[in-house]
C-alpha positions as CSV (number, residue, x, y, z in Angstrom):
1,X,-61.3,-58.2,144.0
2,X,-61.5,-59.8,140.8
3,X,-57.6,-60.2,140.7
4,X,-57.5,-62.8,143.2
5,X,-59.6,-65.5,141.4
6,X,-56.8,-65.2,138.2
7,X,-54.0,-65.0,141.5
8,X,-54.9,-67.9,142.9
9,X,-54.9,-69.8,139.4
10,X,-52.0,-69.4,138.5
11,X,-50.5,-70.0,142.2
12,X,-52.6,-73.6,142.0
13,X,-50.6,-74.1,137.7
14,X,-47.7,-73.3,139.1
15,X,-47.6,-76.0,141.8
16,X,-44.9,-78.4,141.8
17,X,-46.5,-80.8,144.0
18,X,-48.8,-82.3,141.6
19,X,-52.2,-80.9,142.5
20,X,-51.7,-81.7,146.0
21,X,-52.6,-77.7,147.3
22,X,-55.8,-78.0,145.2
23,X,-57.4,-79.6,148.1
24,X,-55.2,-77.9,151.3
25,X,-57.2,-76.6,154.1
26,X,-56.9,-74.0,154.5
27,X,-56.1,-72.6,151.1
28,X,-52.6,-72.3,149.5
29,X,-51.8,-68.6,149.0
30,X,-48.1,-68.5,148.1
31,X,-46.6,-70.7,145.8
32,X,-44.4,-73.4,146.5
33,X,-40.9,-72.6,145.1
34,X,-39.2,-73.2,142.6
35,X,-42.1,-72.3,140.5
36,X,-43.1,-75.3,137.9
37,X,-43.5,-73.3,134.4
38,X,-43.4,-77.2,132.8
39,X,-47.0,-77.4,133.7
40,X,-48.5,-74.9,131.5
41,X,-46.4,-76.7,128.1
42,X,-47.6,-79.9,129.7
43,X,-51.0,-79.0,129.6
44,X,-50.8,-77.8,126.1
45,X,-49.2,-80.8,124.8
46,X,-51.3,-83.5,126.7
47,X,-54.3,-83.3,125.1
48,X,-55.2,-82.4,120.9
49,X,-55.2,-78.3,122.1
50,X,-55.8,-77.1,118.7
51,X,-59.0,-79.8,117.7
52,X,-60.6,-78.7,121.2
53,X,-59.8,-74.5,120.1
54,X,-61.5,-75.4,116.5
55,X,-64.4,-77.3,118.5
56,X,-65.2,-74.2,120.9
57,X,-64.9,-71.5,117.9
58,X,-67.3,-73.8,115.8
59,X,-69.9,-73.9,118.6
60,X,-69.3,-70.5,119.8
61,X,-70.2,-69.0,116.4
62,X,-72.9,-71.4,115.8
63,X,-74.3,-69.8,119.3
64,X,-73.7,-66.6,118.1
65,X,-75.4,-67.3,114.9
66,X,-78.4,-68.6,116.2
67,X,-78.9,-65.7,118.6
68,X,-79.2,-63.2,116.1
69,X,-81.2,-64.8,113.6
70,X,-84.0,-65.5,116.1
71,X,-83.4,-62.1,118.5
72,X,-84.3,-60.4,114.8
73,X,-87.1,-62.5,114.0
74,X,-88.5,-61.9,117.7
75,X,-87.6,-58.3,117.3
76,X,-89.6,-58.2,114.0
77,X,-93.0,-60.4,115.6
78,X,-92.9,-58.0,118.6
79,X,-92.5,-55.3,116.4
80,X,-94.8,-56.0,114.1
C-alpha cells in the first residue's frame, strides 16, 4: 500500500504534458509515453538545489539539537 504514493509520483515526474495529469479526473495511472526523464535534470537545475540541501541540513540539525538538549533537561527535572 505504501508503494503506490512513490508510483504515482513518479508516473505524475515523468509526464510529458506539462503538469497537465496533475489535475485529470479521474486520476492518471499509466504514464504517458515516451516517458520525459528531462524533467527530473530540469528540476534540479531550475532552482539553487544545493543552497536549498545546505538550508534543510542546517535546520534539520538545529531541530535535532534542540530536541536533545531540552528532552535531557526535562528528563533530568522529572527525574529529579
Amino acid at each position: 500500500m505504501s508503494a503506490f504514493p512513490l508510483y504515482y509520483m513518479l508516473v505524475l515526474a515523468m509526464d510529458k504534458r506539462g503538469g497537465v495529469a496533475i489535475m485529470a479526473w479521474p486520476p492518471v495511472m499509466t504514464p504517458y509515453w515516451p516517458l520525459q526523464w528531462d524533467n527530473f535534470i530540469y528540476a534540479l537545475t531550475a532552482v539553487d538545489f544545493g543552497l536549498y540541501t545546505i538550508n534543510s541540513t542546517i535546520v534539520a540539525t538545529l531541530v535535532v539539537v534542540g530536541t536533545i538538549l531540552s528532552s535531557a533537561v526535562a528528563g533530568f527535572v522529572f527525574g529529579g
